[in-house]
C-alpha positions in Angstrom: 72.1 86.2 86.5 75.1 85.6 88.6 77.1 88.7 86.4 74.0 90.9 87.3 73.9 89.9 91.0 77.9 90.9 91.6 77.6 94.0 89.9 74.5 94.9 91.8 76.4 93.5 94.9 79.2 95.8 93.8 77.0 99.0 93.3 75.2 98.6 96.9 79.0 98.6 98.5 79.9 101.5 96.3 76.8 103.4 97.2 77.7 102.3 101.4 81.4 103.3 101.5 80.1 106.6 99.2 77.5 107.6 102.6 74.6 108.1 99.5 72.6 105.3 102.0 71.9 107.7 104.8 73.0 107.3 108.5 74.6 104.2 108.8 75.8 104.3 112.3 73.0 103.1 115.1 73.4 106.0 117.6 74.2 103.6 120.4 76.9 102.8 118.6 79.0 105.7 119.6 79.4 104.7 123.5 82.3 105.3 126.0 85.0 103.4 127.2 83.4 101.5 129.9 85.5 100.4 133.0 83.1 97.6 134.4 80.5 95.3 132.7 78.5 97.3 135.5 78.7 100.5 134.2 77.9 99.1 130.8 75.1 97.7 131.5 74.0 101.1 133.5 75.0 103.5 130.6 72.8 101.4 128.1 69.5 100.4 130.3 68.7 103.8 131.7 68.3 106.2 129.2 66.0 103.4 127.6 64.2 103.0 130.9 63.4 106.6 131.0 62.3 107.4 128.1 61.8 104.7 125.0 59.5 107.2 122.8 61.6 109.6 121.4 64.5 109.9 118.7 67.3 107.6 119.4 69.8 109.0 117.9 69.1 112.3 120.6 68.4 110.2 123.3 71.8 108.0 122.9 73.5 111.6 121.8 72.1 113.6 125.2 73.4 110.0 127.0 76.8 110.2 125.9 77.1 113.8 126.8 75.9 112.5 130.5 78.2 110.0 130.7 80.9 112.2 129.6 80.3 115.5 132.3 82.4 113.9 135.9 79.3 115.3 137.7 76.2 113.8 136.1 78.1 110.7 135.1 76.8 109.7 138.8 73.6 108.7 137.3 74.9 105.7 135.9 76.8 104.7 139.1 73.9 102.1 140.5 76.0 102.7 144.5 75.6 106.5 144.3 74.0 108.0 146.7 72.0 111.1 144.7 69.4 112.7 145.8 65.6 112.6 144.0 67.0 116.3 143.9 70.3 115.7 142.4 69.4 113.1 140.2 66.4 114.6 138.5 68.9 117.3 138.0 71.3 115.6 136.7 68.9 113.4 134.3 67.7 116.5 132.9 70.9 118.6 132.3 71.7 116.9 128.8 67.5 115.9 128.6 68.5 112.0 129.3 65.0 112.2 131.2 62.4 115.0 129.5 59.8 115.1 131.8 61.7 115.4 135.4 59.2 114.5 137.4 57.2 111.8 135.9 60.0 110.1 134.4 62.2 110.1 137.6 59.1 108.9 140.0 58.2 106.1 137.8 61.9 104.5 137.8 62.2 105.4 141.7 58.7 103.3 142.0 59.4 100.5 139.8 63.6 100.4 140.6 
């Protein structure tokens, strides 16, 4: 039993390293370089706060491309001053927030 076990062992890792398993990488997983614990904790609450029904791996992809553009990275900066204006259009550039306006008054409501 203990020959059949490594060998199955081995196989699995074989198949892994291979990619025949399918998407191994969780989509949070590919993040930015974060400056403060702050900005962390921004980049990976708000996307989830505005919208927790939909396919991750877009979500986290339209997040990172947020995070990434010097203008609508602002959303994740919790002392900017954007307007409901601004920050409805910024959330919805790379579709971080799909529905602009129920998304965006809910979060203003419920901070």
């Amino acid at each position: 039993m203990n020959k059949t076990f490594i060998q199955n062992c081995e196989e699995l890792l074989q198949a892994y390293t291979q990619g025949k398993l399918g998407q191994t990488t969780m989509p949070e997983d590919s993040h930015p370089k974060f400056i403060s614990n702050e900005e962390r904790l921004a980049y990976f609450t708000l996307p989830m706060s505005l919208n927790y029904q939909r396919n991750s791996y877009t979500l986290w992809e339209n997040a990172l491309l947020t995070f990434n553009d010097p203008i609508t990275k602002k959303v994740f900066d919790i002392n900017s001053n954007l307007t409901e204006t601004k920050l409805r259009q910024h959330l919805t550039k790379y579709k971080v927030a799909l529905q602009p306006n129920k998304h965006l008054e809910y979060n203003l409501k419920n901070g």
